[in-house]
DSSP file (Angstrom, degrees, kcal/mol; ACC not computed):
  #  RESIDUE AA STRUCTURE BP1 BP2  ACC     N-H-->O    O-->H-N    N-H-->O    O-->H-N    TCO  KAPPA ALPHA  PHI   PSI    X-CA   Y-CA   Z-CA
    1    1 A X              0   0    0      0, 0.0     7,-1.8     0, 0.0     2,-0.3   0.000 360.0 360.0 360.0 131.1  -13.2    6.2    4.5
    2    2 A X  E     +A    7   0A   0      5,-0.2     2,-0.3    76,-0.0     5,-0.2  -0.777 360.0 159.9-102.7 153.7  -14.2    4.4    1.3
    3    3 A X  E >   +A    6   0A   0      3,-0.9     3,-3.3    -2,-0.3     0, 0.0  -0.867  69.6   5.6-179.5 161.0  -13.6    4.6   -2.3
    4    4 A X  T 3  S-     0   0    0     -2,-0.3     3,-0.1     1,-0.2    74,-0.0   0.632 121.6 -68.1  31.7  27.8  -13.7    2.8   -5.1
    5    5 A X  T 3  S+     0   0    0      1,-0.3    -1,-0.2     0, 0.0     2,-0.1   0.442 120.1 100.1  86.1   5.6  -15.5   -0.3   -2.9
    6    6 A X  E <  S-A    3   0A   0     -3,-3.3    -3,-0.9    72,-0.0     2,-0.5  -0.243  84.9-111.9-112.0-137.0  -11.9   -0.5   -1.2
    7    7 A X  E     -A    2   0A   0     72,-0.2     2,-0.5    -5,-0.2    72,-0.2  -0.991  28.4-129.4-144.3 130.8  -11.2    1.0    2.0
    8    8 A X        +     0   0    0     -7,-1.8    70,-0.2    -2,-0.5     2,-0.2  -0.812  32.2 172.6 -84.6 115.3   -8.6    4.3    2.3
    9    9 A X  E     -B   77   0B   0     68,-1.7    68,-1.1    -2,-0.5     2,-0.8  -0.615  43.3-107.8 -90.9-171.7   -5.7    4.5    4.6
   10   10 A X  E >   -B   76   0B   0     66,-0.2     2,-4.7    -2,-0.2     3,-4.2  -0.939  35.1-131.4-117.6 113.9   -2.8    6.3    5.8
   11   11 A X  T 3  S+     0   0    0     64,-4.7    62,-0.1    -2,-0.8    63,-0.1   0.206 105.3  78.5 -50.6  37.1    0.4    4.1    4.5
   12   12 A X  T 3  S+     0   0    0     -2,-4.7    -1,-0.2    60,-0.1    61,-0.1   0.583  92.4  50.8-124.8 -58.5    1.5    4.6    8.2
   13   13 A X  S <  S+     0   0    0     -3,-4.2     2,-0.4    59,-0.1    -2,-0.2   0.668  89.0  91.8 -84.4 -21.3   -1.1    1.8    9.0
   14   14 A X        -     0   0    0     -4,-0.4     3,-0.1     1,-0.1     4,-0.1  -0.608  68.8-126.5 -83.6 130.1   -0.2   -1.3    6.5
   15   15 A X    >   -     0   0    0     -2,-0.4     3,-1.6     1,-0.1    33,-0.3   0.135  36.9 -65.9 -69.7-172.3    2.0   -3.7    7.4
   16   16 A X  T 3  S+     0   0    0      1,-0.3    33,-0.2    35,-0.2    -1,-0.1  -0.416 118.1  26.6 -62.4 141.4    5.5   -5.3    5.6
   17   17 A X  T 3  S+     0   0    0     31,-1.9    -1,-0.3     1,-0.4    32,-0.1   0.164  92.3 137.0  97.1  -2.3    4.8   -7.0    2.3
   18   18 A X    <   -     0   0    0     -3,-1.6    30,-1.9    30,-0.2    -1,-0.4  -0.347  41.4-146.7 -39.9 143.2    1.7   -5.0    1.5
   19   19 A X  E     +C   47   0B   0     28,-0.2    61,-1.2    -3,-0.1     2,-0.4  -0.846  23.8 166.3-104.8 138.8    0.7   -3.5   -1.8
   20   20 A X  E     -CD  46  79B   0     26,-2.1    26,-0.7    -2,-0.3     2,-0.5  -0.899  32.6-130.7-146.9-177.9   -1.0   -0.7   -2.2
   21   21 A X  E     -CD  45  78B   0     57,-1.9    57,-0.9    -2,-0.4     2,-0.2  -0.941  33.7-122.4-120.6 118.8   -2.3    2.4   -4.7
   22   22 A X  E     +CD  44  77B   0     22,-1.5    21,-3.2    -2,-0.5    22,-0.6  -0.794  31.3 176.5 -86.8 136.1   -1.9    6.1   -3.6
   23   23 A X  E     -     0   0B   0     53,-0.8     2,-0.3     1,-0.3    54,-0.2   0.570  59.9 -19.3 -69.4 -29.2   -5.1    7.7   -3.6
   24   24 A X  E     - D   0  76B   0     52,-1.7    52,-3.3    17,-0.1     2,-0.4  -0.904  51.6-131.5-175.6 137.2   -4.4   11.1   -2.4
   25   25 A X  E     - D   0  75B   0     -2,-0.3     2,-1.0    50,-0.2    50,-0.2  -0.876  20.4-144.6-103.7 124.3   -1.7   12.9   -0.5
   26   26 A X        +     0   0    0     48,-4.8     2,-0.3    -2,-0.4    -2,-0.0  -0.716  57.4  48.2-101.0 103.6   -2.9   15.2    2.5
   27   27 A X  S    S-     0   0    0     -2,-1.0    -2,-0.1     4,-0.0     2,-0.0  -0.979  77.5 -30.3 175.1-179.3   -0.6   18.4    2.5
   28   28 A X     >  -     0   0    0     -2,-0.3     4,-1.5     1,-0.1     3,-0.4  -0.081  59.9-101.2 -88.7-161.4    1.3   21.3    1.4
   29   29 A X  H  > S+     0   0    0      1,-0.2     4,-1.2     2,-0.2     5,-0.2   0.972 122.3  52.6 -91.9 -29.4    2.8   21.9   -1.9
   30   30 A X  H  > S+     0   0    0      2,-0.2     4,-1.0     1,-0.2    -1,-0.2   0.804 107.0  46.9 -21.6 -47.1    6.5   20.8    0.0
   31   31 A X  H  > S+     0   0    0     -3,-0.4     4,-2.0     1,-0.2    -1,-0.2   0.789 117.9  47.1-103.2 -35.3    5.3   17.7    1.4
   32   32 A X  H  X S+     0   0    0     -4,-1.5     4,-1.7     2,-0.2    -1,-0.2   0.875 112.9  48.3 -70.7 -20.2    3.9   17.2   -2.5
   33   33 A X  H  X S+     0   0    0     -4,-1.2     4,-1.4     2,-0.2     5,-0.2   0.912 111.8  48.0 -48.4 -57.9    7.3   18.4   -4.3
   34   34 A X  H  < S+     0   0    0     -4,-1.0    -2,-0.2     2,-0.3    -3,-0.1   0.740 114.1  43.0 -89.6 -29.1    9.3   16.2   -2.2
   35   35 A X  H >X>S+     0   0    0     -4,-2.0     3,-8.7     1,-0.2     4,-1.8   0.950 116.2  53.3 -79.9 -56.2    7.0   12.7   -2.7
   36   36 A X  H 3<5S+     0   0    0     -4,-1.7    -2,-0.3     1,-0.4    -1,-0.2   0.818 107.8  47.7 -49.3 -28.0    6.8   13.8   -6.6
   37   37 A X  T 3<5S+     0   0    0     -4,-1.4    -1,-0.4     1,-0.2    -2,-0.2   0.263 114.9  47.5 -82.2  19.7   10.8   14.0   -6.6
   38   38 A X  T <45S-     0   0    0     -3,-8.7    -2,-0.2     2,-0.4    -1,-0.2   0.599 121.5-110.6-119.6 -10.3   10.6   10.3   -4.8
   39   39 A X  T  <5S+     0   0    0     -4,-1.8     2,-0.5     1,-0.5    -3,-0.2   0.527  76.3 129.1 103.5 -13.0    7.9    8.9   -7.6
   40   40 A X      < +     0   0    0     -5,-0.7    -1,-0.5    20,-0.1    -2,-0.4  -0.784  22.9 131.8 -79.1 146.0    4.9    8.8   -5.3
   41   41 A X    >   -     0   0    0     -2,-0.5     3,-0.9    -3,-0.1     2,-0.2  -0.891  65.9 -57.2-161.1 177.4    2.1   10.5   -6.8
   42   42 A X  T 3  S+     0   0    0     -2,-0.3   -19,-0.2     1,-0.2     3,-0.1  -0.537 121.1  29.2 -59.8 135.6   -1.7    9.3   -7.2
   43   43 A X  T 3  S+     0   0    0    -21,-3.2     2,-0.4    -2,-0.2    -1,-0.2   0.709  92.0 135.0  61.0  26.4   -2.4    5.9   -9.1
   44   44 A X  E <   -C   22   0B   0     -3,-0.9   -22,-1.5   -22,-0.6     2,-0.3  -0.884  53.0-138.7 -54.9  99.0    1.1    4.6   -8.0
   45   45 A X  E     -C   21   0B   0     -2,-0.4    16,-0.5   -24,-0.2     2,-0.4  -0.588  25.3-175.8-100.7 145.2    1.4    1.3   -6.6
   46   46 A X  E     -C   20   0B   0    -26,-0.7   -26,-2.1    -2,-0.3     2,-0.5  -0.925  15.1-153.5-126.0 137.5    3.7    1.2   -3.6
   47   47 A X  E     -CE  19  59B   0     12,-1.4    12,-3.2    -2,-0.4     2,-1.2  -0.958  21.6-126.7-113.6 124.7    4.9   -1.8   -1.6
   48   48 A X  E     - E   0  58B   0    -30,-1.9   -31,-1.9    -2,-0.5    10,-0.2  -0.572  24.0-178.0 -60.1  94.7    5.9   -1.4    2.3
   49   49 A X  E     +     0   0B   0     -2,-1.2     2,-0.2     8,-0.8     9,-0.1   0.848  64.4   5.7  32.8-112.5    9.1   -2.6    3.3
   50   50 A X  E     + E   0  57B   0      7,-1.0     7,-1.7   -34,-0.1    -1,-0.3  -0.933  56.7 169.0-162.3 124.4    9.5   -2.1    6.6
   51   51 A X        +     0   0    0     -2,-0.2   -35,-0.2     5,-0.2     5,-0.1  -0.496  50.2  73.8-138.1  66.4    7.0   -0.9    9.0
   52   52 A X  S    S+     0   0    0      3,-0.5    -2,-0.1     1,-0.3     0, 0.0  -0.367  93.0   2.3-149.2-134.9    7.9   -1.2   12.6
   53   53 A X  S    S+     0   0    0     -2,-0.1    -1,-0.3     3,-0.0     2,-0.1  -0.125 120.2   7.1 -73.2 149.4   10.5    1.0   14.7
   54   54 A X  S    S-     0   0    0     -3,-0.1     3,-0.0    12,-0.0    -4,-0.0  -0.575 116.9 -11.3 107.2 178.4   12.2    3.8   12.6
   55   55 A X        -     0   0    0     -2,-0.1    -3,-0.5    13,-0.1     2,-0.3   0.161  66.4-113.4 -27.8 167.1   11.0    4.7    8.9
   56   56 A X  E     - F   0  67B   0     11,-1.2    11,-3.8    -5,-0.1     2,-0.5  -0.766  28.7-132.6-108.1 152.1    8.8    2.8    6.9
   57   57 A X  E     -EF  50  66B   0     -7,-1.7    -7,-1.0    -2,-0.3    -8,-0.8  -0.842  24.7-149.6 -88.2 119.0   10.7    1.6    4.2
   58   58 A X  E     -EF  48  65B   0      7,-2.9     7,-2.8    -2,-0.5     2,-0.6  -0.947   8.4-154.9-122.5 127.3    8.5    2.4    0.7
   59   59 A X  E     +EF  47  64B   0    -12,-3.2   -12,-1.4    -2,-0.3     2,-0.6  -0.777  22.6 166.2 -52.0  59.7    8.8    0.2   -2.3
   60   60 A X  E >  S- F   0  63B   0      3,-1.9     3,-1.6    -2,-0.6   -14,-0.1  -0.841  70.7 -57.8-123.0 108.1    7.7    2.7   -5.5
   61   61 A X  T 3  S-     0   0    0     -2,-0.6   -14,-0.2   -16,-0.5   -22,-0.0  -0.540 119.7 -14.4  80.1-137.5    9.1    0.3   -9.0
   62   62 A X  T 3  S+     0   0    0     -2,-0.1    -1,-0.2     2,-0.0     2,-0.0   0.640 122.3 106.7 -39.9 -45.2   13.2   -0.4   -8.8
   63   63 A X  E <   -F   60   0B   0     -3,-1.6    -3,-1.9   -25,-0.1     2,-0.6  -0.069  54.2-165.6 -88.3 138.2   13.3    2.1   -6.1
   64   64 A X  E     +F   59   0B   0     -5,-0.2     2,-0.3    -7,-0.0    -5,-0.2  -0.897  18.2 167.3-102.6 124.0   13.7    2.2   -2.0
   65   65 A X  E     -F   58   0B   0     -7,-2.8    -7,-2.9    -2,-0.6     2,-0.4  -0.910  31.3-125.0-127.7 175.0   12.9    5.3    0.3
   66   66 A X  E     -F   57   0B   0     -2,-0.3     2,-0.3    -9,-0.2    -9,-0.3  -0.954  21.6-163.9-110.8 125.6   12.4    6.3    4.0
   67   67 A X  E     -F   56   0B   0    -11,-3.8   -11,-1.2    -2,-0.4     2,-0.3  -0.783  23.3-122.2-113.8 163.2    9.4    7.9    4.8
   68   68 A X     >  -     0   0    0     -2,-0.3     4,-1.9   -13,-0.2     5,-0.1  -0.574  33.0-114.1 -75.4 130.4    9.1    9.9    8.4
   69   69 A X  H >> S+     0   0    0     -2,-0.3     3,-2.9     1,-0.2     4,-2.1   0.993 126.7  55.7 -25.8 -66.1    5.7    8.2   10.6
   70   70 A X  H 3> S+     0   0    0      1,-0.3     4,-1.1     2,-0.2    -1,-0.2   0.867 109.8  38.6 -44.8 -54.9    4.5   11.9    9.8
   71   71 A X  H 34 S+     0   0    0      1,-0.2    -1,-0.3     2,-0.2     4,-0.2   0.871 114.4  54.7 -54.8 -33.2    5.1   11.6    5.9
   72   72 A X  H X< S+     0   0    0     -3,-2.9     3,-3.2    -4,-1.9   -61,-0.3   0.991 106.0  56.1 -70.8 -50.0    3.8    8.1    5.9
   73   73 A X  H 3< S+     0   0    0     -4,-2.1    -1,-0.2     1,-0.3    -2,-0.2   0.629 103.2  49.4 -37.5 -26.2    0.7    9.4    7.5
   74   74 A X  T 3< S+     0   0    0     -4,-1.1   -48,-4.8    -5,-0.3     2,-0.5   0.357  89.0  87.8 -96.6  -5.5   -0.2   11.9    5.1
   75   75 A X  E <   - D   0  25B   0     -3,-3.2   -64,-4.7   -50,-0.2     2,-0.4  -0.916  67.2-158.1-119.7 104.4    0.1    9.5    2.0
   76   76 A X  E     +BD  10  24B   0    -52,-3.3   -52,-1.7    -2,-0.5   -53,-0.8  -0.698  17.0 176.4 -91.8 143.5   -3.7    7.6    1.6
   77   77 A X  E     -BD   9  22B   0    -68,-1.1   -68,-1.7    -2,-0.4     2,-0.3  -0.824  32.9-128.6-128.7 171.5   -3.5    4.4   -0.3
   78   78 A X  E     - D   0  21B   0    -57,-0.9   -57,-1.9    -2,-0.3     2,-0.4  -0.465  38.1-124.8 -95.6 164.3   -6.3    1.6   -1.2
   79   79 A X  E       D   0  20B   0     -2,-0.3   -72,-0.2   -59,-0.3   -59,-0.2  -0.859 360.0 360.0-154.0 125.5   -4.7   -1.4   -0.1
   80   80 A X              0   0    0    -61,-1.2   -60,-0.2    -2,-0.4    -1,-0.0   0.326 360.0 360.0-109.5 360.0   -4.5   -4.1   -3.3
């Protein structure tokens, strides 16, 4: 999937020390609550962690969280 000339993923798929922008979150209005109470939203830039067994570990500002595979999946970024 493309947009804006960069290439759209699911933050599931980038590895540690990557930067990214969320474009769009694919869900219901839970899954959207619960990222808006963590600070992820659209035009966010997020840095991965930790992406190997277990959570991913999400960078969003100051702030650390644990995403679910499933949650990460659902969250498309552009990779900066």
């Amino acid at each position: 999937m493309l947009k804006k000339g960069g290439i759209v993923l699911p933050l599931s798929m980038l590895p540690p020390g990557k930067k990214a922008v969320v474009v769009d979150i694919i869900g219901g209005e839970g899954i959207r609550r619960r990222l808006i109470d963590m600070g992820i939203v659209r035009g966010v830039e997020i840095l991965v962690v930790k992406n190997d067994v277990g959570p991913l570990i999400v960078g969003v500002g100051e702030m650390r969280f644990a995403l679910g595979f499933g949650m990460a999946q659902k969250i498309l970024v552009e990779e900066l």
